[in-house]
C-alpha positions in Angstrom: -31.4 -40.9 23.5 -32.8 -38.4 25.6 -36.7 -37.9 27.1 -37.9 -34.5 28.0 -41.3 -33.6 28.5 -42.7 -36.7 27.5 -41.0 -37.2 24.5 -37.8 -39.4 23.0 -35.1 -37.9 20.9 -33.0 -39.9 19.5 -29.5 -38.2 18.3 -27.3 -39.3 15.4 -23.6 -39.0 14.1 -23.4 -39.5 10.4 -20.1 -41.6 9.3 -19.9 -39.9 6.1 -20.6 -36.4 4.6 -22.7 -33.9 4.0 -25.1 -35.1 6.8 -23.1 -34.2 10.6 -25.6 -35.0 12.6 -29.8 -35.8 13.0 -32.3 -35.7 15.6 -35.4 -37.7 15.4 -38.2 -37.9 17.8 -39.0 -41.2 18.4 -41.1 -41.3 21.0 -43.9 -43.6 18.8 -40.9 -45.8 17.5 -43.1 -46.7 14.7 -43.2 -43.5 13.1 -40.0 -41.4 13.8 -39.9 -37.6 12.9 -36.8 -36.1 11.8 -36.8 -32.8 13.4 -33.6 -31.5 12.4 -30.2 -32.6 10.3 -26.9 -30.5 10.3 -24.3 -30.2 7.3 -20.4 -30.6 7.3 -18.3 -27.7 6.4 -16.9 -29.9 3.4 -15.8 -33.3 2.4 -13.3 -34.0 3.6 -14.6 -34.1 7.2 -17.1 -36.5 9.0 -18.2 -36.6 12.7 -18.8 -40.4 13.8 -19.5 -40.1 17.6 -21.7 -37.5 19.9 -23.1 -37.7 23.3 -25.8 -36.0 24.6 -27.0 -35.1 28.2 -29.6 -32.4 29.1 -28.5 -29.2 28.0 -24.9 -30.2 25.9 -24.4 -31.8 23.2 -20.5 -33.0 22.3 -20.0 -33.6 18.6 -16.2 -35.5 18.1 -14.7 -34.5 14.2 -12.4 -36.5 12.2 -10.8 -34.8 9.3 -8.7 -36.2 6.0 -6.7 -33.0 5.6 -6.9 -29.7 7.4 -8.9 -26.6 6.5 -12.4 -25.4 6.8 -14.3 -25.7 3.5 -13.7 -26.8 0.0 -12.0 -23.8 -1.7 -11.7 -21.3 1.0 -9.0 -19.6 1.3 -9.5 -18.7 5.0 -6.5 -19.5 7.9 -6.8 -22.8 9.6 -8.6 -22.5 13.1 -6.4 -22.2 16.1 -5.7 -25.3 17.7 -6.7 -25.9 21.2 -3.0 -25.8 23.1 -4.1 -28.3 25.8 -6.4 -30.6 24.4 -5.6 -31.0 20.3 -2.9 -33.7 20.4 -3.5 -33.6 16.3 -4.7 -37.4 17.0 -7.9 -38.1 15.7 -11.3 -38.1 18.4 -12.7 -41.1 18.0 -15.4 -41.7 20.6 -17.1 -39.2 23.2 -19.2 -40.0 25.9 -20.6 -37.7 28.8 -21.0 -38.9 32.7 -24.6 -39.8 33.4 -23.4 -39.0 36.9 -21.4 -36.0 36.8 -23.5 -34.2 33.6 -20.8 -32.3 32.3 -17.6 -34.8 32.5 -16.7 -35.9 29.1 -14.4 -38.8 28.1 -12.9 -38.6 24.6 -11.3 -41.6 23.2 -8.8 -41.3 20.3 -8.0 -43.8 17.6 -4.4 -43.4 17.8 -3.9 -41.3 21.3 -5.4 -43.1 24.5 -8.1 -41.1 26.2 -8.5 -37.6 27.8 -11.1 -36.5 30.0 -13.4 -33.1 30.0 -14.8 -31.2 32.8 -17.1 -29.1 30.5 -18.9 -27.2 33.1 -17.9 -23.8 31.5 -18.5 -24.8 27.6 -16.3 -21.8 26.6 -13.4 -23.0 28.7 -13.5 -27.1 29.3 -10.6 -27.8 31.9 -8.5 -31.6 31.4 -9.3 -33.4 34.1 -6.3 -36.2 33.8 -5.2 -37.6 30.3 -4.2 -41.0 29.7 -1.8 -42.5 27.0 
């Protein structure tokens, strides 16, 4: 949850397609507004776990099979040399403390951790297996 300027959002990760994510404004918990809800690229793919903390917003992915959509014939992305172990994220939390550390657990692959200062180039900070 977050509060800005008097209001509560309250941000959600869907277990299970097409919905990825929601945010609702709950600041009268009574009535909660839906003010937004994204879509999956396909299937196949469903994005369990997010944090949230003033201006980012970390959204982890866990896919049955690689690709990008249902039929689409398009190249796999480019995997991320340092920090795609091809493990599957699991759980992602941000530092309340230091507002752009992030800490993504794995299923299968221990732990890493984020310093996502610059969002187009996150540096590792130490990883742990």
């Amino acid at each position: 949850m977050l509060e800005r300027g008097g209001r509560r959002y309250l941000y959600l990760a869907h277990e299970q397609p097409p919905a990825n994510f929601s945010v609702l404004d709950v600041t009268d918990p009574r009535a909660p507004r839906l003010l937004t809800q994204t879509r999956l690229s396909h299937g196949a793919v469903r994005s369990n776990s997010l944090a949230v903390g003033d201006d980012l917003l970390l959204v982890t992915y866990q896919v049955q099979t690689p690709g990008t959509q249902d039929g689409d014939d398009a190249p796999l992305p480019v995997r991320h040399e340092r920090f795609d172990t091809r493990f599957r994220a699991h759980n992602i939390n941000l530092d309340a403390q230091r507002r752009h550390r992030a800490y993504v657990g794995y299923l299968d692959a221990g732990a890493i951790i984020l310093d996502a200062a610059d969002v187009a180039a996150p540096q590792a900070v130490p990883q742990l297996d």
